[in-house]
N, C-alpha and C positions, 0 to 999 in steps of 0.2 A: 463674412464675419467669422471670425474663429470662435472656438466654442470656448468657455469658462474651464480652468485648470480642472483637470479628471481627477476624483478625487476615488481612489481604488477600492477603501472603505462605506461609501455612504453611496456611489451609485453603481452598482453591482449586484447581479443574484448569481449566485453558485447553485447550480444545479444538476443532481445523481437523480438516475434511472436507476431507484431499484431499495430497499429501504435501510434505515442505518445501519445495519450490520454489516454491508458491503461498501460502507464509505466510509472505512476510519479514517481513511490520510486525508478524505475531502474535507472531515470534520474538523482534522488537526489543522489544515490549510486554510479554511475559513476563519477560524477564531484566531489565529496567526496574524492574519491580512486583517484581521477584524473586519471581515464582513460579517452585515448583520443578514443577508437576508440568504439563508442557505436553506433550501428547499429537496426533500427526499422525495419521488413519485414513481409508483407502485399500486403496483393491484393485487391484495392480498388475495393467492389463487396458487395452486400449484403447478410450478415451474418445470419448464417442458416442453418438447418442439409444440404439444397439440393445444395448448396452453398462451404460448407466444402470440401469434396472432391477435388475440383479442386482449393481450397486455399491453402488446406497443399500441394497439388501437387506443385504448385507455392516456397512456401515459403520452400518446403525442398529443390527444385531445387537450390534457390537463395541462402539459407544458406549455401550449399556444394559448391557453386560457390565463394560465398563471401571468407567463411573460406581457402579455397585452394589458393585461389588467396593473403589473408593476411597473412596467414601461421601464426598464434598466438602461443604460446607454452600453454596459459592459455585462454580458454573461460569460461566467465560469462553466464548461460541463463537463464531467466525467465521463471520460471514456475506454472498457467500452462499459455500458451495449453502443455498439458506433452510430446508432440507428439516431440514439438522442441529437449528435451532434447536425443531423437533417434539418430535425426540425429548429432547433435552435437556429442553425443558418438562412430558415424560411422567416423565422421573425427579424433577423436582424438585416436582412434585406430589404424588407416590406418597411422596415424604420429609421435605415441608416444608422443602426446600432453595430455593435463590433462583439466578436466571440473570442473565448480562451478555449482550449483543448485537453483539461490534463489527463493523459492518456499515460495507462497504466499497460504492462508488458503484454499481456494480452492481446491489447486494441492492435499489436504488432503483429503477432507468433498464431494467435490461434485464428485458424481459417473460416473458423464462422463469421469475424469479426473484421476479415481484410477485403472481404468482396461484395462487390464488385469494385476493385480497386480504383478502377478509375473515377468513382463516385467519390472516395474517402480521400484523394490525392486533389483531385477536385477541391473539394472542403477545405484540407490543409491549406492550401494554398489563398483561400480565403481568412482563414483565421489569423487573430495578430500572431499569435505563436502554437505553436503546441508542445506543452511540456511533457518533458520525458527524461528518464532517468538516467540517461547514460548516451556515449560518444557514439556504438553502434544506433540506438534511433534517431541520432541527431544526422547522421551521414544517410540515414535512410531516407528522413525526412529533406537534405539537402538535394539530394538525386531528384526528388519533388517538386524542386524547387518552391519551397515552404521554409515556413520562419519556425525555429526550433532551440528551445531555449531547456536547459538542465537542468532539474533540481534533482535529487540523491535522495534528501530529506528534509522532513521539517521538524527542529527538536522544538518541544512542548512537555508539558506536563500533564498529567491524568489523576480525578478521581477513584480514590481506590478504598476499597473496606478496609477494616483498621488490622485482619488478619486473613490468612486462610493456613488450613491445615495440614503441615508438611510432618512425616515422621523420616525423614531418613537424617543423616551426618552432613551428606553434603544431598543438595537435591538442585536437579533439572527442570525446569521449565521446558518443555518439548511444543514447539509451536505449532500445529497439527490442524488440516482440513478435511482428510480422508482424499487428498487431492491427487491426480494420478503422479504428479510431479513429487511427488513426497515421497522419498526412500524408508518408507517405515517397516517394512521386511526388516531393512538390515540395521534402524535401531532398534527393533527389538529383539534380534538375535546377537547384536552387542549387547546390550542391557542384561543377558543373561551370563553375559562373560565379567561383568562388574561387578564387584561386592561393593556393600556401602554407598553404594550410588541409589538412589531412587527418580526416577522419570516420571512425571506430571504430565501426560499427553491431552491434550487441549482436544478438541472437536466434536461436533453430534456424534454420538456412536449410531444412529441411525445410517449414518453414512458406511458405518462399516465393516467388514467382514466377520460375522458371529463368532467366528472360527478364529482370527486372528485376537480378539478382545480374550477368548475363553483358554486360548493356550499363551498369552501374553506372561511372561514371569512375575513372581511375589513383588520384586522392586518396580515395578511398571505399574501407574495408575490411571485410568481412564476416568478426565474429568469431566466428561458429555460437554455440549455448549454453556459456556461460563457466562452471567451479565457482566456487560464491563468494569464495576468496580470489583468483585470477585479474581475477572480476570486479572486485570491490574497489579492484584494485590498476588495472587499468584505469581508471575514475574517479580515483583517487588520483592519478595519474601525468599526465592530461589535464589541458590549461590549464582547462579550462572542459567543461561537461556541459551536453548537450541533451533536454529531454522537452518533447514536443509533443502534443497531443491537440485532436479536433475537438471535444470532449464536452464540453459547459458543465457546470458541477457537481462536477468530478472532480480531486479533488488527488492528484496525481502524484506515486508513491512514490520513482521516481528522482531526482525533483528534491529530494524530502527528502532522500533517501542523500546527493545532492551536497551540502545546506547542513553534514549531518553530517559530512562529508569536509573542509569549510571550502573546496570549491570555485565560484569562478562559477558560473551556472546561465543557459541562454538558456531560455526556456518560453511556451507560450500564452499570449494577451491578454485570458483570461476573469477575470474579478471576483476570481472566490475567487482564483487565483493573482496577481493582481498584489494583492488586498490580505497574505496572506503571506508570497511571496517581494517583501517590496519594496526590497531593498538587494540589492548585490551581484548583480540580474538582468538580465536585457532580454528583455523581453516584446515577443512578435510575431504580427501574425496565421499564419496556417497558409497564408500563400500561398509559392511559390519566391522573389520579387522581396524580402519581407518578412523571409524568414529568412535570405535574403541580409544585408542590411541590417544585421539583428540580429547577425549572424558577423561583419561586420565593426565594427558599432561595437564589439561584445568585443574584440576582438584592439586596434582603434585605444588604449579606454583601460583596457587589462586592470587597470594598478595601483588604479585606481578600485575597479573590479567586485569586486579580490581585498580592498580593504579594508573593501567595504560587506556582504560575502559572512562577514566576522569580526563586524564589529558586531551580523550580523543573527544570529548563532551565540550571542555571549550573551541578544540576548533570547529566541531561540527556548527556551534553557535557565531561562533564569527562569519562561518560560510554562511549560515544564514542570512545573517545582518545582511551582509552582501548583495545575497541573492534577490532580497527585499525591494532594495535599494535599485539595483539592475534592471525586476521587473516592472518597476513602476516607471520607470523613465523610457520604457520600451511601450508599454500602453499609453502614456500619455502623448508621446511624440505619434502613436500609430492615430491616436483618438482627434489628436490638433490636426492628422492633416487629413480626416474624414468630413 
């Protein structure tokens, strides 16, 4: 007997290892799909190899506890920590239930997160799909033989405060984790070569080098960790937003947020980012001389940048439509012949 039409929104849990501060695209992708039942699990405790052990201990408990008790036919998980996707696949074994993978660059590139390989290839090949951002993990994931489906982005809208406090002419949104991927050497040795520019650098200063915050220039401001309407409204309020990374392969959630905002975007010169963001950007390599450059040709023809920054906003929304549409005809046909 086949099973009753899958219905993507109503029997579904979306489920992040780790808590909302590290799942914005899961949050934007949830309320997107309109799923209601997106679930955050975490052990508030400081994070750390000596740490670890007794977090996934916690969070596999809570996950087989959660899942059992909602009984989904369809779970979502964010990946990584890769470790969640385990136990997700030990419930949907035990139920005849079915799993998604959305797996962010990470769950790819960093080696904590690929091994034991034959474990996570294992998995995929299990899963209806595993989403990912782009044509190199889709060829990764094929050589796996696994089902591998693209999303880029999801445009949405966001809660924001109704101001935040900028004093320069033109100002920068600088998207900032204190991450090693992040070339912030050399924005803020550009920064010092700019007049009229001011930089808004996003991130805990916890994270960061005493020394780089205390010799930072006057136009440079370090906004520590922002709540997300603050954030928001930072972006919002900035002529133009900056995400830079040294990591081939990796699409840049800030720069999404900025096209969703309908603002300019300055960003890396890798593949995947100049073939998406290709309006309304300026793509630069990650040296000082270069994101120089890039800062000033924004500012020279911003009305440009802000009109190609709209155009690029409906197609991003039509790709959406799409992808919507795509995904779900991809789970239900996977789900009818479970």
């Amino acid at each position: 007997m086949k099973n009753p039409i899958f219905d993507l929104s109503d029997q579904t849990v979306f489920l992040v290892w780790g808590p909302p501060s590290l799942g914005a695209r899961s949050r934007v992708f949830a309320r997107e799909l309109k799923i209601k039942e997106l679930h955050f699990i975490y052990l508030e405790a400081r994070r750390g190899a000596l740490t670890a052990p007794f977090r996934y201990v916690y969070q596999a408990v809570q996950t087989l506890r959660l899942l059992f008790q909602k009984r989904p036919r369809l779970v979502i998980v964010q990946s990584p920590p890769s470790f969640a996707v385990v136990f997700v696949y030990l419930y949907c074994a035990l139920t005849n239930s079915r799993f998604v993978v959305d797996a962010h660059s990470g769950a790819f590139q960093l080696p904590f997160w690929t091994r034991p390989q034959w474990l996570y290839r294992f998995l995929a090949r299990k899963a209806v799909a595993t989403i990912v951002t782009n044509e190199h993990f889709q060829q990764l994931l094929k050589g796996w033989r696994a089902e591998a489906f693209i999303l880029r982005d999801i445009p949405t809208t966001f809660s924001r405060a109704e101001s935040f406090p900028l004093t320069g002419n033109f100002n920068l949104a600088v998207i900032n984790t204190f991450s090693p991927d992040e070339p912030l050497e050399e924005i803020l040795d550009a920064a010092t070569r700019i007049e009229g520019v001011h930089f808004y650098i996003t991130g805990k200063k916890t994270k960061a080098d005493p020394g780089l915050i205390a010799h930072a220039p006057e136009n440079v401001h370090f906004t520590d960790f922002l709540p997300d309407e603050s954030y928001y409204a930072l972006l919002g309020e900035s002529n133009a937003v900056m995400c830079l990374t040294t990591r081939d392969h990796t699409m840049q959630r800030g720069a999404c947020e900025a096209l969703s905002l309908g603002k300019p975007i300055i960003t890396s010169n890798w593949p995947l980012l100049q073939e998406y963001f290709r309006k309304g950007t300026v793509h630069v390599s990650n040296t000082s001389a270069d994101i120089r450059l890039g800062v000033e040709a924004m500012r020279q023809d911003y009305p440009i940048f802000q009109a190609g920054i709209k155009e690029l906003q409906i197609a991003q929304v039509r790709e959406w439509e799409t992808k919507v549409e795509e995904l779900n005809r991809l789970v239900r046909l996977r789900m009818e012949l479970s």
